[in-house]
Each structure stands twice: as structure tokens, then as C-alpha cells.
N, C-alpha and C positions, 0 to 999 in steps of 0.2 A: 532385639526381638527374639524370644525366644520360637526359636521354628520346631513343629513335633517332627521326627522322622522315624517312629515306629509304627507296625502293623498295629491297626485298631480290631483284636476279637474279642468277642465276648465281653466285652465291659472294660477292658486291659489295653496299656499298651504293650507291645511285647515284640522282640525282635525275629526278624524270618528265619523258620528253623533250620535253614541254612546257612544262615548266615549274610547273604547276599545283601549286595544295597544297589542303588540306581542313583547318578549322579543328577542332581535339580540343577539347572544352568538357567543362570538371571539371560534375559534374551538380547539386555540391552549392551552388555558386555564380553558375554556370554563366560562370566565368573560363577564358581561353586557355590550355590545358595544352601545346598543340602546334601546331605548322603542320604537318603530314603530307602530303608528295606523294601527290597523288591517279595513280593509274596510270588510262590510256585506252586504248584499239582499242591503238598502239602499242604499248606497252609491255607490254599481256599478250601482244602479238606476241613479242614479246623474249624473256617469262618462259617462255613455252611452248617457244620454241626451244629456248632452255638444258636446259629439261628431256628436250624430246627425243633433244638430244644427250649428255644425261647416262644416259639410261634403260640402253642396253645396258650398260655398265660397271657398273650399278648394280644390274642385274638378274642378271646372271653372277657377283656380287659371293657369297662363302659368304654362306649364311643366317646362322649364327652371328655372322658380320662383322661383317653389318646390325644383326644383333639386341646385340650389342656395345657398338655406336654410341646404338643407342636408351636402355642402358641408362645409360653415360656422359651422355646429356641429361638422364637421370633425378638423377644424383647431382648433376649441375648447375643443375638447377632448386630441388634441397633446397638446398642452397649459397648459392644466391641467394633464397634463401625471402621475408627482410624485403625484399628492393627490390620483386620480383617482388606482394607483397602489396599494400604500399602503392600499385604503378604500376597496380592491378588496381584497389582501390577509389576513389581520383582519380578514373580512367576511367569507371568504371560504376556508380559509388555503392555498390558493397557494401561493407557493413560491414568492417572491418579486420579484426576478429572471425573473421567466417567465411572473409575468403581467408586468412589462417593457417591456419584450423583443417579448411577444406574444399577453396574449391579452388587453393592450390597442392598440399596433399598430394595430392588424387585426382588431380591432372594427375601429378606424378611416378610414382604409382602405377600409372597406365594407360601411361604411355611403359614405364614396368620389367616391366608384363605382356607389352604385345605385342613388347619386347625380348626375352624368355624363349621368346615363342611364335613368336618368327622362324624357329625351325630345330625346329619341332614340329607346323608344319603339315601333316599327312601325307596321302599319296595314297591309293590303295588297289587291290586284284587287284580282279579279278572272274570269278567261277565261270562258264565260258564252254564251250563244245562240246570234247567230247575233241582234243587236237593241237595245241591253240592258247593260248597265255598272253596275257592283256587287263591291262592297267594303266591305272589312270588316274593322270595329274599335275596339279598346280595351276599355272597359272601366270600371272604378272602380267601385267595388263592395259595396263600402258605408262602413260603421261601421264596424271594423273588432275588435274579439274580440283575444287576444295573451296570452294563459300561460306558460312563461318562468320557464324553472327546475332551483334547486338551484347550477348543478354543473361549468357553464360559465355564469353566470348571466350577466357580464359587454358583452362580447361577443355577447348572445342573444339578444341583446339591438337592436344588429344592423341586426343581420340576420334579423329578424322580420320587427322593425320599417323601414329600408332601404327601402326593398323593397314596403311595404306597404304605405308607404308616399309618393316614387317616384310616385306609378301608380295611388295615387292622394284618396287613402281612410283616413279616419280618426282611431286614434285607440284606446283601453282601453286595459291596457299593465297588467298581475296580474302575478308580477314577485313574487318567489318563499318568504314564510313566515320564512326562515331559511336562506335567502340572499337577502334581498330588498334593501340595504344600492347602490348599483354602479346604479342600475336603477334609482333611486329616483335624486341621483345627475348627472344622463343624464337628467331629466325633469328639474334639475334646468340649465343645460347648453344650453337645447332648448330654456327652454323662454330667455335667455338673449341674444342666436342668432336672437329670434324673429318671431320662430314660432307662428302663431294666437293661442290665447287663443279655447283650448277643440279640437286640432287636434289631439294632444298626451296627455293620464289622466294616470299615474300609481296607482295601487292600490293594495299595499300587502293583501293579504290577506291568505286567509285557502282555500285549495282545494273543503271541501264539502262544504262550505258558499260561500266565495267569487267565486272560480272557477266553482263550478255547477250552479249558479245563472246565472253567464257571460256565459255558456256554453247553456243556456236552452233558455236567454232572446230575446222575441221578435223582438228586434229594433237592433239586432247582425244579421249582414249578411253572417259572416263566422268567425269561426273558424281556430286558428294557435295555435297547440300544443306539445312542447316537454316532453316527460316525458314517465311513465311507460305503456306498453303494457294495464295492468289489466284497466286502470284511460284512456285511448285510446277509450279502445271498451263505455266506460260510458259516453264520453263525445261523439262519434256517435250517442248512443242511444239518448241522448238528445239534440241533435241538430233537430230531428226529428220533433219539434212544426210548425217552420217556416223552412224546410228545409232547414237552412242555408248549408253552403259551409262547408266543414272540410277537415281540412291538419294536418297529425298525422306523426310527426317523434318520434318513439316511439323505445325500447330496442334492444339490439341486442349483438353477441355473435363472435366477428371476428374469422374467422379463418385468423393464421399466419403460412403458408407452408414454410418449407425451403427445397428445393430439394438437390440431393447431391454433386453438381456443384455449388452449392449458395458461392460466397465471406464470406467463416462465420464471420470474424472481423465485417466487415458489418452490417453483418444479425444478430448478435448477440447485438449490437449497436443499429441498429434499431428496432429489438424486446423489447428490454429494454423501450425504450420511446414508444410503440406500448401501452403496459400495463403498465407502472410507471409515465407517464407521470400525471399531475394531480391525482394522488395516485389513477389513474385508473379509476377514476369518470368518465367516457367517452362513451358515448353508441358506439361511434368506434371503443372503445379500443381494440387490439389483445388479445384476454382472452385465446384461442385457440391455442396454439402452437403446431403446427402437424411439425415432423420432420421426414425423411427420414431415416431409420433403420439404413444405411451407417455411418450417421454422427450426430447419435443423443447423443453419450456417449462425444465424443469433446464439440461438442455445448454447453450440459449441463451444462457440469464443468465448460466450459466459463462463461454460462447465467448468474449462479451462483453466482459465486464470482461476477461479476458486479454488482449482484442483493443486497448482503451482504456490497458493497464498498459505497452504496447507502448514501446520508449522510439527515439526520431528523434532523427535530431542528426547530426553532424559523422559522416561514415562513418570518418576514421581517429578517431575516439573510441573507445577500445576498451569503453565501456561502451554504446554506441548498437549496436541491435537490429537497427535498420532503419533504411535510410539512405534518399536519393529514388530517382525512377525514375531513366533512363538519358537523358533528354532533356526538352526541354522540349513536342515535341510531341508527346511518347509522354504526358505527364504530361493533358495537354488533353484526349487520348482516353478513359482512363479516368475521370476527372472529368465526360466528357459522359456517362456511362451510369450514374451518379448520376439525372441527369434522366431519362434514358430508363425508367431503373425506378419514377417516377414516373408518369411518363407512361400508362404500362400497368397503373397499381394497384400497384404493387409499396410497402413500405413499409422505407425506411433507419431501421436497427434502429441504427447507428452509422457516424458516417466520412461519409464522401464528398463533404470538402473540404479545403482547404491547412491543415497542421498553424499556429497562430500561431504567430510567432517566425522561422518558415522560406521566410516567401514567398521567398525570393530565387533558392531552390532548385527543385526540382521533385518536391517533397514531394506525398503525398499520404496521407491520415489511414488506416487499418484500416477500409475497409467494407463491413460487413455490410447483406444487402438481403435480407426476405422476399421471394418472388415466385413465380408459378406456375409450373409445371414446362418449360409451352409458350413461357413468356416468351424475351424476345430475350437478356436477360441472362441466363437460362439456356441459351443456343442460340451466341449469339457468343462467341468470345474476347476477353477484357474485358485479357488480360496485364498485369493490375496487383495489388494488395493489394485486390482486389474478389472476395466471395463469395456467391454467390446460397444463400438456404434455402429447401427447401421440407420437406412429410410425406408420408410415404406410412402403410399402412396391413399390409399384405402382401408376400410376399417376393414374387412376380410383377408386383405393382403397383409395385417397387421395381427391379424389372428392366427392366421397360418403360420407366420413368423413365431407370433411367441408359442404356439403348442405344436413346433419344430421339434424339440428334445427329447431326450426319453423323461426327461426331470417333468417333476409335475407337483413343488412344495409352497413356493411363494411366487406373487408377481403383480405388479400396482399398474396404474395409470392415472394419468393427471388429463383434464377437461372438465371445463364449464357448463357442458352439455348432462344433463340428467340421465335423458333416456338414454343417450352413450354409454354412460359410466356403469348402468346395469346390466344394459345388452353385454358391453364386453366383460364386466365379470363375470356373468352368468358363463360364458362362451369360454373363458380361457381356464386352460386345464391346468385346473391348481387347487390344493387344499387351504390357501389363504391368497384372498386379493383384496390390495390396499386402492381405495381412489382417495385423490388429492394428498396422500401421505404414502409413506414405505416403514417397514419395519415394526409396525405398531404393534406389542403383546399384552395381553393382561391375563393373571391365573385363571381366570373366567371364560376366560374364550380359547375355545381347541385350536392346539397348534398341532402341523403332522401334514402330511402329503399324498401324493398316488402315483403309479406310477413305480418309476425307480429310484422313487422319493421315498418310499416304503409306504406302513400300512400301521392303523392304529394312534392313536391320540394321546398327546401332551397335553396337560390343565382343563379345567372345567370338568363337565360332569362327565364327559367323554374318558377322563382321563383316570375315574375313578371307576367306571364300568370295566374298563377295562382291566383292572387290580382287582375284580373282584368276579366269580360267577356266580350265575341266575341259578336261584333253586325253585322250583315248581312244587309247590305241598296241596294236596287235595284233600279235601274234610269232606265225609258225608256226614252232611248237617238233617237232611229232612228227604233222603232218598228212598224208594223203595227197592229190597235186593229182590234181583232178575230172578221169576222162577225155575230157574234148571239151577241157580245154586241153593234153591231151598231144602230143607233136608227133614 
């Protein structure tokens, strides 16, 4: 397979002007996949150029044009479907499995929406004083700067770049330094659809080099950033020079209710992929299992053993479920709140050590942990194949529980009851809640949070207002001018 491992500017591959590289480590071995040029201060110097000299051709460009282009990456990512899969799960440990089956489809599909929706962004009149016609127009924000986390790298390719290219900005993409490898070869699949050279520059790099440099620099209009709460509030502060634009989808801690009417086969199925689904890497993930005192001794035992039948192993295995984490120091951090739930009374119901057989990896077992509500492992993001249980008793005592955190991004619940399933979403403080399912996304529907979940929206039309602003134009059509300016 050939892997890229040069900086993507302006149209070019081309190596860091220092020369630097960043080693790519397969997760499930943790062997050299790559040497990848690390980009510095320079060189997002460089990327941001290109882009700003690409903006105006690119923003003047038909909507349709744009949207054209996007969908040409779209046919060209299904195309390259098996490279594009395999070079995703090396990289990140996910199963073979799911990037077929998930994300390179949903990446193709979100480039072929905001393709569609490039020349359907509309503006609008506004009902204004007799004489006078008001329009408003959308329009692109210029340079936009994007830092992609390392746990959907292939995925964020497109939340980001999608909409950002529909609504006609240019961008400098700094995908994660522990997953560059799927971004790097969507820059090689762009230019050969034929996107202009310095619309789209990828550039791995390191969060306090490469990412606070792009976070601070002047000729960046806004800011798009997935990743940790703490790296959230830092990259605010520093947007602060030129008041750029910032969009923070940042941590979060699902709560997953099951009332005591819920389908449990179901809900016990669904909870499972809630939390084990990408060994948990999911700022959506159900970390939170609140069950109903009625039927939490069934559930468990179910959860359980489902959690145990889990099967690990070689991520391009097409029969392995769950592959390791994404690093070996992600894997250590999860691992220590094993003990912490100890610590505090909590009691591991299953998991919360290296699978045998796999040391070599960064494997970590299905753990399940009783603990109380106020616990740290129910308060932290644990971002692994780790779930906290607790019971409640009442639908308000079950409310108070899940909008417990500061996190405020996803959170589901399962029951047969209607007017339940409304009341509690309506009530639980979340920018997305699932009933009878978890995890559900589509480009169409705003993804993003509140809270210390951040602010600002992923996909749909949410996601394109905000890559673009409101311009206000006033026409005197049939006015008459005020007499003190007559002359």
C-alpha cells in the first residue's frame, strides 16, 4: 500500500521545511506504519497562505461548481473504498468491519450531501417598512482553520471539509499526529478530482506547534475544533488576536436510561454499541448506564455476558468486533480508572484489563463498573470501552442523574411509554437525544453540544450557517427621502 507521508500545500506534496517527521504507529502492534512530516509555525505559515490566495477564485467559483467537486470526491472515495478502509484501521485500530461498513460510507455520503447542498443554501427577504426591499445573503467566511481528533479521522474529513467547501471557504485541515495517514490520502483523492490548487492543505502536526499556531494566526477566520474540553477553552483564548469565529465540539459523557418498560434484548444490544462501539473512542459514547432499580439485575447479567462474547483481535480480521485503542498512552489512561473505581467503592462487574494474548497491542477488555452517580468515573471522560452503572428509582431522580455533568453532547433512552420518551428528552440537557437507539448520525441532522460540550454545529444546515455570515443589503425601491436631507 502505498501510504503519503508528505505535507499537503497548495496543491503539492511537499516535505516540512524542517525537515521534521512524526512516527505513525499501527495500534494493534504498535509497528512503524509511517514517518509523516510533522508541519511547524512555518509551514502552517505556508498552508494558510495558499489558502488565502486561493479563497477569492474559490469563493466566486458557481455554487454548483463547488458542489460538483465535492460530489466527484464522493465517487472517489467509494472507488477507493478497500485502500481507503484498510489505511483507516492500521491507523486507528478499527475494525475492518466497520470502516467498510461505516466509515468510509458515511464519509462519502456527507461529502455527496454537502455536494448537493452547495447551490441550496438560501438567503432570505425580509418584511421591512413600506419602500424599501431587505435581503439577507450567506457568505463565506474566508480561511478556515479545522483540527481533527485522532479517534474518526477518515470521518472528520468530511464533517469539516464538506461543509466548509460547499459554503465556498478555503481550508488548512491539521488532522490528528497519531492518525494523519486517511486525511492525507483524501488530499491525494481531491487533487485528482480537481480541486484548485491551496483550497484544501492538510498538515499533521502537534497540537502546541502546529495546532496553536493555526489557532492564534491572523489570516484564519475561524476556527473548527473536535477534541478535549481542557485544548477547547485554549484554543478560545486564542482565537482572541483577530476575533476569529470558533466552533468547539468538545467531551462529553452520555447518559444511557433504560426505564422499566424498555424492550431489554434491545436495549441491551443497543447499549453495547452505545459504549464498545470503536472501543469507546466516541465523545457520544453511552459511558453512562442509568437503569431502573426494577430491571437492572436482568440487564446486567445480560450487558454482561454480551460485553465478555466481545471478540478482539487483529483489526483487519474481518471477524474481530473490537480492535485496540488508538495509542498506547490513550490505552494507560483508561486502564487507570479501573483503579480509580476502586478506589471510591465502585465495584468492576467485568474488564478492566489487557485482553491475554494481546499484550503487545493496546487492547483493553469490555469494562463494566458499578458506581455511584457522583463518582469520578461517572463525571470524567474515561474515552474507552469503560461504562459506569448506576439505579435510579423515578423519572426525576433519573433526570437529575443524567444532567449531573458539566458535559451536555449526547444521551438516549430506551421505553415503550411515548409521552416518557418526550418528556425526558425534552428535560435532559443535551444537544442530541436518542430514544429506542444510541449513536444514530446522518449529514442532515446537527450534531454538537452545550454546555462543556462546546458550541456551534456539525452537518445540516446548522453546519453551513455557521461557515458562512449574514449579510444585510437594503434597496430603496419606492421610498421617499426624509425632508431635512432634501437639498
Amino acid at each position: 500500500m502505498n501510504i503519503q507521508h508528505q505535507l499537503f500545500i497548495n496543491g503539492e506534496f511537499v516535505d516540512a521545511q524542517d525537515g521534521n517527521t512524526i512516527e505513525v504507529l499501527n495500534p494493534y502492534d504498535n509497528s512503524i506504519l509511517a514517518r509523516v512530516a510533522e508541519a511547524r509555525e512555518a509551514d502552517i505559515d505556508r498552508a494558510v497562505a495558499a489558502a488565502k490566495a486561493a479563497f477569492p477564485a474559490w469563493r466566486d467559483k458557481a455554487a454548483m461548481d463547488r458542489g460538483l467537486l465535492l460530489l466527484k470526491l464522493a465517487d472517489a472515495i467509494e472507488a477507493d473504498r478497500d485502500n481507503l478502509a484498510r489505511l483507516e484501521s492500521m491507523d486507528t485500530g478499527h475494525p475492518i468491519r466497520d470502516c467498510l461498513n461505516l466509515d468510509v460510507p458515511r464519509t462519502a455520503v456527507t461529502y455527496r450531501y454537502f455536494g448537493g447542498m452547495a447551490d441550496k443554501h438560501l438567503g432570505s427577504v425580509v418584511p421591512v417598512e413600506q419602500g424599501f426591499l431587505n435581503y439577507v445573503t450567506r457568505e463565506p467566511i474566508g480561511v478556515v482553520g479545522q483540527i481533527v481528533p485522532w479517534n474518526f479521522p477518515l470521518m472528520f474529513t468530511s464533517w469539516k471539509l464538506g461543509p466548509a467547501l460547499a459554503a465556498g471557504n478555503t481550508v488548512v485541515m491539521k488532522p490528528s499526529e497519531i492518525t494523519p495517514l486517511s486525511s492525507l490520502r483524501i488530499a491525494e483523492l481531491a487533487r485528482e478530482v480537481g480541486f484548485p490548487a491551496g483550497v484544501i492543505n492538510i498538515v499533521p502536526g502537534y497540537g502546541h506547534t502546529a495546532g496553536a499556531h493555526l489557532s492564534t494566526h491572523p489570516d484564519v477566520n475561524k476556527i473548527s475544533f473536535t477534541g478535549s474540553t481542557v485544548i477547547g477553552r485554549k484554543i478560545v483564548e486564542a482565537s482572541a488576536g483577530n476575533l476569529k469565529r470558533v466552533q468547539l465540539e468538545l467531551g462529553g459523557k452520555g447518559a444511557n436510561i433504560v426505564f422499566e418498560d424498555a424492550n431489554i434484548p434491545a436495549a441491551v444490544g443497543g447499549s453495547a454499541f452505545a459504549i464498545f462501539h470503536n472501543q469507546g473512542q466516541a465523545c457520544i459514547a453511552g459511558s453512562r448506564l442509568i437503569l431502573h432499580e426494577s430491571i437492572a439485575d436482568e440487564f446486567i447479567e445480560r450487558f454482561i455476558a454480551l460485553a465478555e462474547s466481545i471478540k478482539q483481535g487483529d483489526p483487519l480480521d474481518p471477524e474481530t468486533e473490537m480492535g485496540p485503542l488508538t495509542s498506547k498512552l490513550h490505552q494507560e489512561r483508561v486502564l487507570a480508572y479501573t483503579q480509580v473505581a476502586r478506589e471510591e467503592g465502585g465495584e468492576v462487574l467485568t474488564g478492566g484489563e489487557v485482553p491475554k494474548g494481546l499484550e503487545q497491542g493496546c487492547f483493553v477488555l469490555p469494562t463494566i463498573v458499578r458506581a455511584d452517580p457522583s463518582s469520578r468515573v461517572c463525571n470524567e471522560e474515561v474515552f474507552g470501552p469503560f461504562v459506569s452503572v448506576s439505579t435510579f428509582k423515578d423519572e426525576q431522580e433519573v433526570l437529575d442523574i443524567a444532567n449531573g455533568t458539566e458535559y451536555g453532547l449526547g444521551g438516549g433512552l430506551w421505553t415503550n411509554d411515548l409521552q416518557r420518551a418526550h418528556r425526558v428528552a425534552k428535560h435532559m440537557r443535551a444537544g442530541m437525544v436518542w430514544i429506542n437507539c444510541y449513536k444514530r448520525v446522518n449529514p442532515g441532522s446537527p450534531f454538537g453540544g452545550v454546555g462543556q460540550s462546546g458550541y456551534g454545529r456539525e452537518m445540516g444546515f446548522e453546519a453551513m450557517n455557521d461557515y458562512t455570515e449574514a449579510k444585510s443589503v437594503w434597496v430603496n425601491v419606492d421610498a421617499q427621502i426624509p425632508p431635512f436631507y432634501k437639498r
